[in-house]
C-alpha positions in Angstrom: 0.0 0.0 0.0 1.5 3.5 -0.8 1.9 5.7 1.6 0.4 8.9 2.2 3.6 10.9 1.2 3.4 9.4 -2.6 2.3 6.9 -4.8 5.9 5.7 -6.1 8.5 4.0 -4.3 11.4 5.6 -3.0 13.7 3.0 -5.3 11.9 5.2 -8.4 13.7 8.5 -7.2 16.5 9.7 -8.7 17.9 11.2 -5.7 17.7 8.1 -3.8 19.6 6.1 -7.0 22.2 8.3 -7.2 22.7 8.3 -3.8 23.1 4.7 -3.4 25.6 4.7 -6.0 27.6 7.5 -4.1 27.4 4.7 -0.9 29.7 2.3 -3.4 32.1 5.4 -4.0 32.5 6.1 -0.9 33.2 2.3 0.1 35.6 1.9 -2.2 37.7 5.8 -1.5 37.6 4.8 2.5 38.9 0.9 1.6 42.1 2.8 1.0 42.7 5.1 4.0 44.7 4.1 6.9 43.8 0.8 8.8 44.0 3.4 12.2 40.8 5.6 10.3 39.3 1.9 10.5 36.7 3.2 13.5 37.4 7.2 12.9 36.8 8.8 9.2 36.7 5.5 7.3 33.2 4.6 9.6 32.3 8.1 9.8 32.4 8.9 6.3 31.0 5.5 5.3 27.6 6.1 8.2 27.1 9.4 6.5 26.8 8.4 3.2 24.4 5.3 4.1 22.2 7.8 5.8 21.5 9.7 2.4 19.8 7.1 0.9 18.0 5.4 4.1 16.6 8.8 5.2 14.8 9.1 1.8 13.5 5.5 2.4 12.7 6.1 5.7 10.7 9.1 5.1 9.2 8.3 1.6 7.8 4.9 4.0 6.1 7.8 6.4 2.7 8.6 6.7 2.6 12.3 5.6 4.3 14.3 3.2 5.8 16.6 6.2 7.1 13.5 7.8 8.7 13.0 4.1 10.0 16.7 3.8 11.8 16.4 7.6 13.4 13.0 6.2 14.9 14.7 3.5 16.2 17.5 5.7 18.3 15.1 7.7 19.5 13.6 4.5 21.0 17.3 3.7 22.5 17.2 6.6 24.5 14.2 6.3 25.1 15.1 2.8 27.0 17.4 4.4 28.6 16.2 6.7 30.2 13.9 4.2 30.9 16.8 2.3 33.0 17.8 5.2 34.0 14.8 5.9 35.2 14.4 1.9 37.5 17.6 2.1 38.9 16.4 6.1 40.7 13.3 4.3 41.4 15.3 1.2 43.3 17.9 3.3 45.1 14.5 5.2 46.4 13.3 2.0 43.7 10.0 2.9 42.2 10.3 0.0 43.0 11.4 -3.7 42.2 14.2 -4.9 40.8 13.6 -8.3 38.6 11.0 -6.7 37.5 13.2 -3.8 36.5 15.7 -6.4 34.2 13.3 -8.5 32.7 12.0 -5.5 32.2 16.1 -3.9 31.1 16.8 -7.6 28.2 13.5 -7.2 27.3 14.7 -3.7 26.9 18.1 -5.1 24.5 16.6 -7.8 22.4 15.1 -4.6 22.8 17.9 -2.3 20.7 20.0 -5.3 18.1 17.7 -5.8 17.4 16.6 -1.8 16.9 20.6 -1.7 14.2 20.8 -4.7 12.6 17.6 -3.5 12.4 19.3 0.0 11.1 22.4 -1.2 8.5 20.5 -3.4 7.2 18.4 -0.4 7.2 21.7 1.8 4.7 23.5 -0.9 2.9 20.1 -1.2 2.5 20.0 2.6 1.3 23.6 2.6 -1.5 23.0 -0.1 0.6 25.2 -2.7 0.9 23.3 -5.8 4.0 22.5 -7.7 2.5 25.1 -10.7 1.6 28.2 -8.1 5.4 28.1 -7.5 6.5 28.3 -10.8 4.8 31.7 -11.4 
């Protein structure tokens, strides 16, 4: 049965795709920092990035479509703290820097598109349609 905040499943959004694939990225950057990062940035880094995509699911599941919007605002945030995170083991020579940049340049990507999707479940939430906005 779908839930109250939408019809489609959470597996349909873009957002949520993309960042799942950035949860493989970051996997495999973190596989090669230091073994003593092992319970510090590597688990830090790698809990952040999982949380992107479960907050969407988690909130998408919800019964309302503010429950939904405050889901995808704690996505944001752990978008960025990864983003933080991201430029921490840049600056520590953990990570390299071409391959910090394509993941900051993916989690850029996200970051835009958990903002719009917020601001389209805020408006929903409000009883403002998608269309009033766009005037």
């Amino acid at each position: 049965m779908p839930s109250k905040a939408g019809s489609r499943s959470y597996k349909d959004l873009l957002v949520w795709q993309q960042a799942i694939s950035l949860v493989k990225t970051i996997y495999q950057l973190t596989a090669a920092f230091p073994n003593s990062e092992l319970y510090g940035l590597t688990a830090q880094m790698r809990r952040a990035a999982i949380s992107i995509p479960s907050n969407i699911a988690e909130g998408q599941a919800r019964q309302s479509v503010r429950e939904f919007a405050q889901f995808v605002s704690h996505a944001e945030g752990s978008a960025a703290e990864l983003e933080t995170q991201l430029i921490i083991s840049t600056n520590l020579d953990f990570a390299p820097a071409t391959k910090a940049r394509d993941a900051l340049e993916a989690l850029a990507g996200i970051r835009k598109m958990l903002a719009s999707l917020r601001r389209k479940l805020s408006e929903k939430s409000k009883g403002i349609s998608y269309l009033e906005t766009r005037n």
